[in-house]
C-alpha positions as CSV (number, residue, x, y, z in Angstrom):
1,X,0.0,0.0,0.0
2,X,0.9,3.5,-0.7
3,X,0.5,6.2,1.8
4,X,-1.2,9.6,0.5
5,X,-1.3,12.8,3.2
6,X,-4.5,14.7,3.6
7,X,-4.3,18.4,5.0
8,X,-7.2,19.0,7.1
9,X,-8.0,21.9,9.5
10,X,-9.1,20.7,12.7
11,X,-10.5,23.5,15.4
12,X,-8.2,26.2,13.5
13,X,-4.7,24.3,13.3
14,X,-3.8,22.6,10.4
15,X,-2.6,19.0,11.0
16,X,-1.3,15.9,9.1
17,X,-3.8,13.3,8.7
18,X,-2.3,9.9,6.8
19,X,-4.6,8.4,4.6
20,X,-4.2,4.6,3.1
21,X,-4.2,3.8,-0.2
22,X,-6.8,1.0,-1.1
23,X,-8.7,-0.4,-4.2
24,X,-11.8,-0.2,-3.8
25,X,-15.3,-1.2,-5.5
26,X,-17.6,0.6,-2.9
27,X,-16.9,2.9,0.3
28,X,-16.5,1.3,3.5
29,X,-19.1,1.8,6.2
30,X,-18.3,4.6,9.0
31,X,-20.7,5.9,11.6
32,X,-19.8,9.1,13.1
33,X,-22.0,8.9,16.5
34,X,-21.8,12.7,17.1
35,X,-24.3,12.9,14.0
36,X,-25.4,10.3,13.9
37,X,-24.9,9.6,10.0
38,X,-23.5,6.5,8.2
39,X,-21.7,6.7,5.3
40,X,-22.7,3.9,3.3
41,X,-21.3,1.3,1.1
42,X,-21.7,2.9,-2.8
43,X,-25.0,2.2,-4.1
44,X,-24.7,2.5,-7.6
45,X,-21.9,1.1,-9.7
46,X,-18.6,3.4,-8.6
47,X,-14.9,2.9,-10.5
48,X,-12.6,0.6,-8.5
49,X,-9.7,3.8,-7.6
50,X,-8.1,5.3,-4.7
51,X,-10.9,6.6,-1.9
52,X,-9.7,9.5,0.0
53,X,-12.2,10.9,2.9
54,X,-12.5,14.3,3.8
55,X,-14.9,15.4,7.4
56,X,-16.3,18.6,6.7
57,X,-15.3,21.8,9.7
58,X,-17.4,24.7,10.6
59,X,-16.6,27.2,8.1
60,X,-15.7,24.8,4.7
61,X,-16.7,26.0,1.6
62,X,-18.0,23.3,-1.2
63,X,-16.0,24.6,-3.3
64,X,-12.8,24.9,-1.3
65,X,-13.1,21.1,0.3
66,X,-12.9,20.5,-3.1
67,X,-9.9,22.3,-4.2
68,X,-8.4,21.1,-1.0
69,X,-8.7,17.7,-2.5
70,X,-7.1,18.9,-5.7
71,X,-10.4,19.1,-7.7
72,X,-10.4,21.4,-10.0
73,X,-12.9,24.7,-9.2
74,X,-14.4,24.6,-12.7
75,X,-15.3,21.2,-11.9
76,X,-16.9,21.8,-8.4
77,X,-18.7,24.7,-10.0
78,X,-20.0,21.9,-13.0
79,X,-21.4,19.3,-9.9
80,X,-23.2,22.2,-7.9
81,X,-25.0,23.5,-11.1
82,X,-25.5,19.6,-11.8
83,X,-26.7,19.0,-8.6
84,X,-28.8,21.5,-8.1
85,X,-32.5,19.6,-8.4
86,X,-31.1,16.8,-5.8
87,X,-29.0,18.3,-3.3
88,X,-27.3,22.1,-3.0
89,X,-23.8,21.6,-1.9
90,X,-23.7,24.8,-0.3
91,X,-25.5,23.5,2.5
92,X,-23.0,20.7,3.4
93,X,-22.8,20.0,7.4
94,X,-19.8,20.1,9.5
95,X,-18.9,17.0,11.2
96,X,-20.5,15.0,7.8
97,X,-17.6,12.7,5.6
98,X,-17.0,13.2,2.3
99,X,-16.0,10.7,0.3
100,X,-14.1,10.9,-3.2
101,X,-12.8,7.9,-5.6
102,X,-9.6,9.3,-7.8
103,X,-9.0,6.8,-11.1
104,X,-5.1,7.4,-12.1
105,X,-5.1,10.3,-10.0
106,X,-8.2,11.9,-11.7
107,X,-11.2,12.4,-9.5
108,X,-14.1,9.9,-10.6
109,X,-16.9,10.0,-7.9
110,X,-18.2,11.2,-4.6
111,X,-20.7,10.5,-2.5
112,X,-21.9,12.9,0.6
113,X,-24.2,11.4,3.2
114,X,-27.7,13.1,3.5
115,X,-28.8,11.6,6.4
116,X,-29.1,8.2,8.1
117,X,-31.1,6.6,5.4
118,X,-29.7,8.3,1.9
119,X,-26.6,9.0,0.1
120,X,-25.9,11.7,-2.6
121,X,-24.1,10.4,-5.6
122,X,-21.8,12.2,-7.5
123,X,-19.9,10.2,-10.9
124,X,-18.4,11.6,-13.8
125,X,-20.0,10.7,-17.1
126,X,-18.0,11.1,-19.7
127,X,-17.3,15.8,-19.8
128,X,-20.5,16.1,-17.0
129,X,-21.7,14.6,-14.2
130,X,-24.3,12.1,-12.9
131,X,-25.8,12.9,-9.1
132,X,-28.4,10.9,-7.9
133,X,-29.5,10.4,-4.0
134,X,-29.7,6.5,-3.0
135,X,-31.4,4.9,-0.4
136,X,-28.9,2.9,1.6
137,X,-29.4,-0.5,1.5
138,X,-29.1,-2.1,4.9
139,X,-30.4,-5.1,6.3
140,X,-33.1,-4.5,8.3
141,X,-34.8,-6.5,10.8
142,X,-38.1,-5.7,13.2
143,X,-37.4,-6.0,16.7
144,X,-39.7,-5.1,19.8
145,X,-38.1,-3.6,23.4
146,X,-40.1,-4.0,26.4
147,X,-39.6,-1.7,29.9
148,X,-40.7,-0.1,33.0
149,X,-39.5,3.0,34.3
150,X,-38.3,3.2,37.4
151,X,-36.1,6.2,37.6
152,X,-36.7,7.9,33.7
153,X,-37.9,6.7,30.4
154,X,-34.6,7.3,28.9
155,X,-32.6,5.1,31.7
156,X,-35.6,2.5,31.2
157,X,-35.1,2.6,27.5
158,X,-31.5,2.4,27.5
159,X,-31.7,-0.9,30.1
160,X,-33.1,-2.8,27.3
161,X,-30.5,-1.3,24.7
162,X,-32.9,0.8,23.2
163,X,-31.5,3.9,21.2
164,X,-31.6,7.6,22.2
165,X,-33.2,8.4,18.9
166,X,-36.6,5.5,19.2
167,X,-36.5,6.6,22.7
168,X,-37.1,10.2,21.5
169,X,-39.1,8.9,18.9
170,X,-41.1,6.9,21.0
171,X,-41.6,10.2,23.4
172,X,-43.2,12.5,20.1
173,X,-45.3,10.1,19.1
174,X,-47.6,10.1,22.7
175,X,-46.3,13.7,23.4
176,X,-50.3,14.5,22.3
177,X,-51.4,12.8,25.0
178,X,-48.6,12.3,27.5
179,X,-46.6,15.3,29.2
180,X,-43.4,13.7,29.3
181,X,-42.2,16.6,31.3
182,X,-44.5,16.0,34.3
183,X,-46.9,12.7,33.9
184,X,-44.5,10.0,34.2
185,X,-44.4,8.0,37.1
186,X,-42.3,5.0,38.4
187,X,-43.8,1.9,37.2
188,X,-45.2,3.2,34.1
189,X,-44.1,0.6,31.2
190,X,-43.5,0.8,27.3
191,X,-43.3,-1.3,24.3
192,X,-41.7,-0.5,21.2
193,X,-41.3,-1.9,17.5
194,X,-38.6,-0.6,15.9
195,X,-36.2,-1.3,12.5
196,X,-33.2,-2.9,13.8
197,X,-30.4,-1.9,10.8
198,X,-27.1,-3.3,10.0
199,X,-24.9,-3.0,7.4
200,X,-22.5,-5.2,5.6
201,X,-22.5,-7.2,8.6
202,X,-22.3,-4.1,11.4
203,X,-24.4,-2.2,13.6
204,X,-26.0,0.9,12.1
205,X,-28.5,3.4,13.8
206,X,-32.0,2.5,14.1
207,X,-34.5,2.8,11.4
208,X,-38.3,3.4,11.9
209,X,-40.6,3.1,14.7
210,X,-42.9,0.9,13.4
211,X,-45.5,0.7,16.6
212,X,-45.5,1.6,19.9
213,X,-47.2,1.1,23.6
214,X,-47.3,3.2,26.6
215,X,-49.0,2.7,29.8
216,X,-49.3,5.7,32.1
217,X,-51.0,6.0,35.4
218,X,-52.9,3.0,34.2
219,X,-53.9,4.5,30.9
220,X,-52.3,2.8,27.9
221,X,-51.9,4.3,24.6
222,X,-51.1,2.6,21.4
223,X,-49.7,4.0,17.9
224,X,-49.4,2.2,14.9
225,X,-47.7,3.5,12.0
226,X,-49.4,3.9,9.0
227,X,-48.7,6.2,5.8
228,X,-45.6,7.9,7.9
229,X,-48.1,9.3,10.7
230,X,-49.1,7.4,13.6
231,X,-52.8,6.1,14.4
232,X,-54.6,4.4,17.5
233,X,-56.7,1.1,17.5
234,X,-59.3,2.7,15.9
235,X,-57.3,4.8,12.9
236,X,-57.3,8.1,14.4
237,X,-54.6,10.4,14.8
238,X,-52.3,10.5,17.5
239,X,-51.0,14.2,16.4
240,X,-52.6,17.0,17.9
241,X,-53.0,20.8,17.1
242,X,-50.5,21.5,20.3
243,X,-48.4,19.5,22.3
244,X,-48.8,19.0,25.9
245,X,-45.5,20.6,26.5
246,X,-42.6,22.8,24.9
247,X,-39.8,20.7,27.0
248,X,-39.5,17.2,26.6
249,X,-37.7,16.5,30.3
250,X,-38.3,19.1,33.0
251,X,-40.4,19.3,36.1
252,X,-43.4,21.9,36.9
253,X,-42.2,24.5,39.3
254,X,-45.2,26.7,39.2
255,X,-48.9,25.5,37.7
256,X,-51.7,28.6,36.3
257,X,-53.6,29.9,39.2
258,X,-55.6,32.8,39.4
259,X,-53.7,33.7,42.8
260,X,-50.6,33.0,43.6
261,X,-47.7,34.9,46.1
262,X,-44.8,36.1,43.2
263,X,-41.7,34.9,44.3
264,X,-39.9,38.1,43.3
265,X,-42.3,40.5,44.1
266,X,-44.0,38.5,47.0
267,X,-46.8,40.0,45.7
268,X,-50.4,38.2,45.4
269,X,-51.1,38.1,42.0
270,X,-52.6,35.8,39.4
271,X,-50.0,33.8,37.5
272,X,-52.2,32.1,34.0
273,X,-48.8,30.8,32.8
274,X,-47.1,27.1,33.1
275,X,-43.9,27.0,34.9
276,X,-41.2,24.8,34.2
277,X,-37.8,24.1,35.9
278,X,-35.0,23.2,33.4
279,X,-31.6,23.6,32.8
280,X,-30.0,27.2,30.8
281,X,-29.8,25.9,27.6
282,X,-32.4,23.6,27.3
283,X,-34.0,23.6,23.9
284,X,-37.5,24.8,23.9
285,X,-39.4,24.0,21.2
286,X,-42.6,25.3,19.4
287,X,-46.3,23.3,20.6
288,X,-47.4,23.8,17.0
289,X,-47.5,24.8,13.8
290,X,-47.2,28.6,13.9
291,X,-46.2,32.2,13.0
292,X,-43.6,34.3,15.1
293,X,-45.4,37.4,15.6
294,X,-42.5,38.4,18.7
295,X,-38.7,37.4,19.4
296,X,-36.8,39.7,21.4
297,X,-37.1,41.4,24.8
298,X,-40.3,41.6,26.4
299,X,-39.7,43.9,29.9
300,X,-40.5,41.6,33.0
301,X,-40.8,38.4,30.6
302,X,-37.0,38.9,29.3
303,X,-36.1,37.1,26.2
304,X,-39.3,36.3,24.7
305,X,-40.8,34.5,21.6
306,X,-44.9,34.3,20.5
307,X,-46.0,32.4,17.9
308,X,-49.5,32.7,16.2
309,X,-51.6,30.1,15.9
310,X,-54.5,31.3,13.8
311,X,-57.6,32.6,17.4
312,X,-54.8,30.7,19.6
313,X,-50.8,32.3,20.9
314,X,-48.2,30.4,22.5
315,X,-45.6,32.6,24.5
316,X,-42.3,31.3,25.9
317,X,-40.4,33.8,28.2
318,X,-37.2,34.0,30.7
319,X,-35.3,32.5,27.7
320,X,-31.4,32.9,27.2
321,X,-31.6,32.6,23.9
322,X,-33.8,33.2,21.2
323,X,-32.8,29.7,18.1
324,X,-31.3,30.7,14.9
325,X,-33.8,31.5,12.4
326,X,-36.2,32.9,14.7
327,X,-37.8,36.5,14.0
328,X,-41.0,37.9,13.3
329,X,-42.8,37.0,10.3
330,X,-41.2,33.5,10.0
331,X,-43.1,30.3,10.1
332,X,-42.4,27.4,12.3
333,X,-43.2,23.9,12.7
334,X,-44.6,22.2,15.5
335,X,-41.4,20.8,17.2
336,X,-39.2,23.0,16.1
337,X,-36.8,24.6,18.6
338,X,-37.5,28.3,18.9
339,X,-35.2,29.6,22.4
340,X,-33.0,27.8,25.4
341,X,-34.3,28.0,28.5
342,X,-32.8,31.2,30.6
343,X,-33.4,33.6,33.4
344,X,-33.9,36.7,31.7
345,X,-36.4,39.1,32.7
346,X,-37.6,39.0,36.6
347,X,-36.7,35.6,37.5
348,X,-35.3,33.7,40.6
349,X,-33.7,31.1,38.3
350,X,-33.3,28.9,35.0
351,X,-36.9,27.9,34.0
352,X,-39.5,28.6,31.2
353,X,-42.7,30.2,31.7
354,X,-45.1,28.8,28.8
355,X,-48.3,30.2,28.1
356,X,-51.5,30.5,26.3
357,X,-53.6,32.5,24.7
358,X,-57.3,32.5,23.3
359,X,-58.6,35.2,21.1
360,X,-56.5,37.6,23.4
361,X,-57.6,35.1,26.9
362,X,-55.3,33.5,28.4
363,X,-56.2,29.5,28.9
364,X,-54.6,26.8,30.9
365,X,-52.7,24.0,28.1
366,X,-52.5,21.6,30.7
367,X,-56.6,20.8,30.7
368,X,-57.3,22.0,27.7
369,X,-58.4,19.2,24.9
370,X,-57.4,20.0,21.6
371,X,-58.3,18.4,18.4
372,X,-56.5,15.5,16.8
373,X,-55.7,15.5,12.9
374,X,-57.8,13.7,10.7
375,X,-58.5,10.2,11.4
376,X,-58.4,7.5,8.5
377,X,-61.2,7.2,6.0
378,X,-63.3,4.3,5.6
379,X,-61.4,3.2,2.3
380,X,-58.1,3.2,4.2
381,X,-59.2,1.2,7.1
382,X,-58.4,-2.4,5.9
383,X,-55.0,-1.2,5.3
384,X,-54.7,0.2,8.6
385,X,-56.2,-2.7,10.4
386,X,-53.6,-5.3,8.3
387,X,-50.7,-3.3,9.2
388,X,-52.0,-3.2,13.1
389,X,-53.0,-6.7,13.3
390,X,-49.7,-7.5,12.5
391,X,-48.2,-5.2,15.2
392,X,-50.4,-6.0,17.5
393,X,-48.6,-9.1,18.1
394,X,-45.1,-7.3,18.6
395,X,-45.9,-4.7,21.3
């Protein structure tokens, strides 16, 4: 073998990075657990050359990881005009591999990882070149994980070697229904069906949740997926216009009353807001689908961010930070992060103070019933019910 040396930039210093020689007909598997990506085997027909990796940093270019590489810029320039309809390579992620194939020293292919379950392909066809994005193909096996929590759903999940991401997962799906912030008690048990992935013989992350179960003070809820959303027994939807709660993990420090002594102030006052003790920093994300009609200072409230949702506003205050992308006039998503959890404002400490709003009223989310999405038609039940019958068995 034949040593070649790769000049990378690692946190601002340049270092020497060796990189071995090897023929090749596809690219090797690699999971980087920080982002939880792998870099697949080639899924298309790639020349047999020399494979040289590159790990994108915070701050590279397209263009000059490329010319790094000794790629020409004309030819960078010709796969980001190519490209443009599959992926824009302006938007690669640091921390993501890139991968390139050189035939007699002449660069042949690429392939960049999208996410956990595609690939973008780059080859050269003749003066142009081909990109295509490929679904990775890994083995993939169901496989059901059974618990009880008896210190935190994630501890319980991870007893019977479930991963953070189904546990996550497993937590949207009932987060309708279930304040995972505040409802979960010891004893409290959960069944999930899951894709179990490998590939070319090795571990990869976890695919799908296929079907769930989640039994709660005695209540238990099912979800069955179907069509990529998830359905109860009886095909309706499990999402709901508003999430119980905007953190995933935190307690309840302070419920809505209409009088309640200020712990500032030490005044008597009403307090229509939710509460909720969390660490600085902890992502706070949007309760549903919304406009942000406020993000920025808000007097006693501190960092502040509204969203509109149509007669109904959701307000998150005392943050320490307001999310990238966040200012007025932009929409959001339900789930997306919009702030981190601060002590701005007039505040004794790190917590969020979440509230409601009705036509201009304020309303308390916690025992408020909001409507599901659309349940399944008629015409799409016997689907539903063979995909759930089969389920059934597994959770």
């Amino acid at each position: 073998m034949r040593k070649k040396i790769l000049v990378a930039t690692v946190l601002g210093l340049m270092v020497i990075v060796p990189i071995i020689s090897l023929k090749v007909t596809g690219l090797e598997s690699i999971k980087d657990t920080n982002q939880d990506i792998v870099v697949a085997k080639s899924l298309s027909d790639l020349p047999v050359g020399e494979v040289k990796e590159y790990q994108v940093q915070k701050g590279d270019t397209f263009a000059g990881v490329m010319t790094n590489m000794g790629i020409q810029y004309d030819e960078a320039l010709a796969i980001m005009n190519s490209s443009k309809d599959t992926f824009d390579f302006t938007k690669i992620n640091a921390g993501k591999f890139l991968k390139f194939v050189f035939v007699n020293e002449a660069f042949a292919a690429m392939e960049y990882p999208l996410n956990s379950d595609t690939v973008i392909h780059v080859k050269r066809e003749d003066d142009s070149f081909k990109i295509t994005e490929e679904d990775i193909p890994y083995n993939i096996e169901m496989t059901t994980a059974k618990g009880t929590i008896t210190d935190s759903l994630f501890v319980a999940a991870q007893d019977v070697g479930v991963e953070d991401k189904v546990t996550l997962k497993l937590a949207d799906i009932f987060s309708s229904d279930i304040d995972f912030a505040t409802d979960i008690q010891d004893g409290d048990s959960f069944s999930v069906v899951y894709e179990k992935r490998t590939l070319d013989g090795k571990p990869a992350s976890a695919g799908k949740v296929l079907g769930a179960k989640f039994t709660n003070d005695g209540t238990t809820y099912t979800a069955f997926r179907y069509n990529d959303g998830f359905y109860n027994e009886d095909g309706e939807s499990l999402t709901r216009q508003f999430l119980k709660s905007p953190l995933n993990y935190a307690r309840i420090s302070s419920g809505f009353s209409f009088k309640r002594t200020n712990p500032v102030t030490k005044q008597v006052t009403p307090h229509r807001a939710i509460d909720y003790a969390a660490s600085a920093g902890t992502p706070v994300i949007a309760t549903a689908d919304g406009t942000v009609s406020v993000a920025g200072s808000k007097g006693g409230l501190g960092i502040t961010v509204e969203l509109k949702h149509g007669e109904y506003l959701t307000q998150y205050a005392h943050l320490s930070d307001i999310a990238d992308g966040i200012k007025k006039g932009v929409d959001v998503k339900q789930g997306d992060i919009v702030g981190y959890v601060g002590s701005t404002g007039i505040s004794t400490g790190p917590h969020l103070q979440y509230a409601m709003f009705k036509n201009g009223n304020p309303i308390n989310p916690l025992d408020t019933d909001f409507p599901r999405g659309e349940a399944l038609s008629d015409s799409e039940k016997p689907n539903f019910d063979s995909v759930k019958n089969k389920l059934l068995g597994l959770i």
